[in-house]
C-alpha atoms as one frame of an Amber mdcrd trajectory, in Angstrom:
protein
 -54.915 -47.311  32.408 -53.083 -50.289  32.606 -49.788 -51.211  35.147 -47.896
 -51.320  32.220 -48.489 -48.089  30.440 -48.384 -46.221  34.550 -44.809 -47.648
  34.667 -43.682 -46.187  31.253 -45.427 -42.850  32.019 -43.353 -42.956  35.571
 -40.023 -43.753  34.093 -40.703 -41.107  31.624 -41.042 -38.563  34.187 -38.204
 -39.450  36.128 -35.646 -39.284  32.966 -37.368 -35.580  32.495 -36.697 -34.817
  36.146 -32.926 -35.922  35.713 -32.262 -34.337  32.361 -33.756 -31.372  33.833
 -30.998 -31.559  37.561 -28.047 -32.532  35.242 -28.654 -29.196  33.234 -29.038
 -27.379  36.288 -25.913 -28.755  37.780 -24.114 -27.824  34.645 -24.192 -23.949
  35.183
């Protein structure tokens, strides 16, 4: 696996992980 495609699978994860506090900070 390339640098590249690590990156983009980490930023991916993070935006998950936020989507998934904002929706818990909503209720």
């Amino acid at each position: 696996m390339s640098t590249f495609q690590a990156l983009m699978l980490m930023l991916a994860l993070w935006s998950f992980i936020i989507a998934m506090l904002t929706e818990i900070n909503k209720k």
